[in-house]
N, C-alpha and C positions, 0 to 999 in steps of 0.2 A: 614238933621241934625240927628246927634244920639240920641237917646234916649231911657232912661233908666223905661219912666213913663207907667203905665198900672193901669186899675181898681184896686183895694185893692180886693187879692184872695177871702176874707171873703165875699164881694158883688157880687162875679159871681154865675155863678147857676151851680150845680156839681148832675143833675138829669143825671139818667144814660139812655143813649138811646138804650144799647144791656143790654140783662141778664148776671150780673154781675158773677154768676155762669158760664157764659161762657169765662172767662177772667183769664189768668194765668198774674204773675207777676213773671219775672226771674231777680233774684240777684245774681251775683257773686259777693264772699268773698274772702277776705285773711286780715286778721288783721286789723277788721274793728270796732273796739271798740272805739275810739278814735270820730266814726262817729255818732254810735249810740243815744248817747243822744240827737240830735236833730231827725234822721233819726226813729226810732221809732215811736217816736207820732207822727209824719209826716206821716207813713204808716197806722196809728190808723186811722187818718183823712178820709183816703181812701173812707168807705163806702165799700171796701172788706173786706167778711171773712178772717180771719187770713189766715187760709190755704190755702188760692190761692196767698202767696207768695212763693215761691220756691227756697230758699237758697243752692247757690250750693259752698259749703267752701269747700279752696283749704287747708286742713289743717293748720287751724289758729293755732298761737301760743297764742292767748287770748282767752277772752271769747263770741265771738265771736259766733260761733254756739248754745251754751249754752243757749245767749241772745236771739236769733233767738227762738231756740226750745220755751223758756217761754213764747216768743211773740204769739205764734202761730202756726208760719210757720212749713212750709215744708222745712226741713233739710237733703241736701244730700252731703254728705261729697265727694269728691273725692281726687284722688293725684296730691300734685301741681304741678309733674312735668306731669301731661296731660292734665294740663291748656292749649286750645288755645282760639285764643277770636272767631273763628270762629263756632269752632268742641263742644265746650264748651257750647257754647247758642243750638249749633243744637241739640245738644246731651239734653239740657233742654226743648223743642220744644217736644222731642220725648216722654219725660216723661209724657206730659200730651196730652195726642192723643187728649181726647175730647174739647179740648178748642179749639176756632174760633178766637180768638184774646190774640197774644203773647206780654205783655211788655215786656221791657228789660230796667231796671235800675243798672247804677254802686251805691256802697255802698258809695259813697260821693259825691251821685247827692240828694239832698234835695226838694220834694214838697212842692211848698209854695201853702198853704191852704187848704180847705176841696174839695174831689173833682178830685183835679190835674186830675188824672186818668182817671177821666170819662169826662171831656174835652177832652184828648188828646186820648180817642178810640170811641169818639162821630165824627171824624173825616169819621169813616165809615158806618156814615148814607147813604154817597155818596156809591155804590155798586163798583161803579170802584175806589173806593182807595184801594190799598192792603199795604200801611204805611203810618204813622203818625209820626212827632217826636216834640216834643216842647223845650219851649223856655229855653233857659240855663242863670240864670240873672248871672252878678259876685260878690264874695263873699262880705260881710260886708266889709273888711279891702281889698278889693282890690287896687292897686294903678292903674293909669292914661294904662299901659300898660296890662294890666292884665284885665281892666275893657275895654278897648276898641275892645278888642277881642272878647270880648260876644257882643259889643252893637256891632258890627257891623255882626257877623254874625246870633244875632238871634235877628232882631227887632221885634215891639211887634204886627206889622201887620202880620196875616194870608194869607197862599195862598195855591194853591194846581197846583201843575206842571204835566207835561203829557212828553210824548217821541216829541212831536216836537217841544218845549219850546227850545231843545238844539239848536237848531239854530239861538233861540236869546240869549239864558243865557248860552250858553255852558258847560265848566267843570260843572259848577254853579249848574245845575239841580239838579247832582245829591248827593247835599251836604245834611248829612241828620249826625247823632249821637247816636250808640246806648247808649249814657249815659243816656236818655230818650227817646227811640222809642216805637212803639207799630207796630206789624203785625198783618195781618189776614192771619192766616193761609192757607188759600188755596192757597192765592196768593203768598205766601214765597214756598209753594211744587211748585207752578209754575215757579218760578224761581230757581228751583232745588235748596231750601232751604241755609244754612249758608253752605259757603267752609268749611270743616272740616278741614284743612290745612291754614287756612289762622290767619297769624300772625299780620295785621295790617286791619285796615280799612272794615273789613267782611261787616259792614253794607252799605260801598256804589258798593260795589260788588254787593249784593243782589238789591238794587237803582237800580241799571244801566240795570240788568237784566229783573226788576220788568216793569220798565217804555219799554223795548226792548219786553214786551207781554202785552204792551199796558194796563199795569195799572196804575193806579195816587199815586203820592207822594203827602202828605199833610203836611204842617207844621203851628203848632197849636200857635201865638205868644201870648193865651190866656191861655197857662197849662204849669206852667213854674214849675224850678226846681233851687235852688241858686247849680254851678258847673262852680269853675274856676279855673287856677292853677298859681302859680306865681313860673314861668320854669327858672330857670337861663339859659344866655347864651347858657352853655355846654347842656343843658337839651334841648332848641328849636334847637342845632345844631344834637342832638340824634336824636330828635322827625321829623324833614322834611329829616336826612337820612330815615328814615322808609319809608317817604313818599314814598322820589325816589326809594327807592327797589319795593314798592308796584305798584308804577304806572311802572316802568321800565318791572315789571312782569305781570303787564296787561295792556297792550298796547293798546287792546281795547279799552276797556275805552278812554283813549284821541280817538284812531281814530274814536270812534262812536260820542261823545263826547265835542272834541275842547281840546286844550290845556291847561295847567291851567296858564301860565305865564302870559297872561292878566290883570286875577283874584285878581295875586300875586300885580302887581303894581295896579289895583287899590285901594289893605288893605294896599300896603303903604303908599298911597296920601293921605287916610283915614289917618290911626294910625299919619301921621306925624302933621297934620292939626288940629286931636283929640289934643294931648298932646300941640302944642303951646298953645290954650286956658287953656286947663285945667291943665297941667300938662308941662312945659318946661323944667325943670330940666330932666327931660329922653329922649330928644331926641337923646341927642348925644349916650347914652345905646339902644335905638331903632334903631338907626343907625346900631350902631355894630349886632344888633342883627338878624336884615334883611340881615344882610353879611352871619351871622353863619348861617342862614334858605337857605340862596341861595346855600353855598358852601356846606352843607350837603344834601338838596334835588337832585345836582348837581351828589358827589359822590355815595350816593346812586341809583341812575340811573344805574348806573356803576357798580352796585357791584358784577359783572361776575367774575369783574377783581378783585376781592379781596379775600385774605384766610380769612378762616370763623374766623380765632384767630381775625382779623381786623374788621372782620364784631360785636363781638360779645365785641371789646371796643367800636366799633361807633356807636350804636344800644340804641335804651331804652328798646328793647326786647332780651336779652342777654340769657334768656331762650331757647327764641326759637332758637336759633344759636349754643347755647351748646347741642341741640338733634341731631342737622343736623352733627355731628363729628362720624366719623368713628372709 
């Protein structure tokens, strides 16, 4: 059964088991003001010096970097049109050569309690883990659909996967988020670091890699972060075309791997099972919305066959589709 229950953050223990001076914290921005008032104290909580976060704004139009700079941090501006999500964290990775352990937090991923952080890189006490990622709860006001998204992919049990796990958990293994991950660096250059080019999913690329030189993926269901998003429709039909571009473009992945359609019908039995109890009024919208996940993971697969004008209305990354135009 799902569940949403774990110790209260305030009673775990947020003792740091590496030197925290060897710990970078990487935040990409963009008009991230709206997030802050919780996101701040939350990173105060840390137990890291200010300056080992690393704010990398895409030119915010608020105050955004501002806030950052007063906070502390380390503010590097860049241009938003050389946002990628891959080339962008590599490119932060590189900024701090001497660090041994890279986080990576989006600007509306929130840690709950003192600490988060040093759970979630206490994961490489273990020598053969080369990442970590924790646990994603859903927001305050989430509803029944939104909320059963998180409990099912990040319940609040720990575990830590290895390269021959894929032949009982297949796609599965190498599910991981950089909206809260943490790397050790040696083992991110072993895996020939973030694709610089890669527009979706960079962090299960480096997975797939990481665990193919026989290093361990950890996931921490004890350092969590509230991050969920309530996608309409058209939004989950955007967000699983990216998928099928992404996996259609690294095929690997499934052939090392296993396919992910298994996967998919078991979060349906799940999500449909969730909402009769808790929430039946949306099933018939989960319904539909499993359609839009299918037919855009579907055409996305495809997208050889598509002009980039098509690619770049079906996309939730329209950025990067507008650079690829000749």
């Amino acid at each position: 059964m799902l569940s949403d229950s774990a110790p209260p953050p305030e009673k775990r223990g947020s003792v740091w088991t590496v030197d925290p001076a060897t710990v970078s914290v990487v935040i990409p921005v963009l008009n991230a003001e709206p997030f802050l008032i919780d996101l701040l104290p939350a990173l105060a909580r840390q137990g890291l010096p200010h300056d080992r976060f690393l704010v990398l704004d895409s030119q915010s139009r608020d105050r955004s970097a501002a806030a950052f700079r007063e906070f502390g941090a380390t503010v590097v501006e860049i241009e938003q049109a050389s946002f990628n999500h891959g080339g962008t964290r590599q490119r932060a990775v590189e900024m701090r050569p001497l660090a041994e352990y890279v986080v990576m937090l989006t600007q509306d991923a929130i840690p709950q309690g003192d600490g988060t952080i040093a759970r979630l890189v206490s994961a490489f006490a273990d020598p053969a883990v080369g990442m970590a990622y924790g646990r994603q709860l859903p927001r305050p006001m989430a509803q029944g659909i939104e909320r059963h998204a998180r409990l099912f992919n990040y319940p609040p049990v720990s575990e830590t996967r290895e390269f021959a796990d894929r032949q009982r958990r297949g796609a599965k293994v190498v599910f991981c988020s950089d909206s809260f991950a943490a790397y050790r660096t040696k083992a991110l250059a072993d895996a020939g670091g973030f694709p610089k080019d890669a527009f979706f999913a960079e962090d299960q690329l480096v997975a797939g890699r990481m665990l193919m030189k026989n290093w361990k993926i950890t996931y921490r269901g004890d350092a969590e972060v509230v991050h969920s998003h309530d996608y309409s429709i058209a939004e989950e039909f955007r967000r699983y075309f990216d998928v099928g571009v992404f996996h259609g473009r690294n095929r690997w992945l499934l052939d090392t791997y296993g396919r992910v359609e298994g996967e998919g019908m078991r979060f349906a039995r799940s999500e449909m099972a969730y909402l009769a109890r808790h929430d039946p009024w949306r099933l018939p919208t989960a319904g539909i919305r499993l359609l839009a996940k299918y037919a855009g993971y579907k055409i996305g697969a495809r997208e050889a066959s598509l002009s980039n004008a098509w690619k770049m209305r079906l996309s939730m990354q329209p950025f990067y589709w507008r650079r690829q135009q000749p």
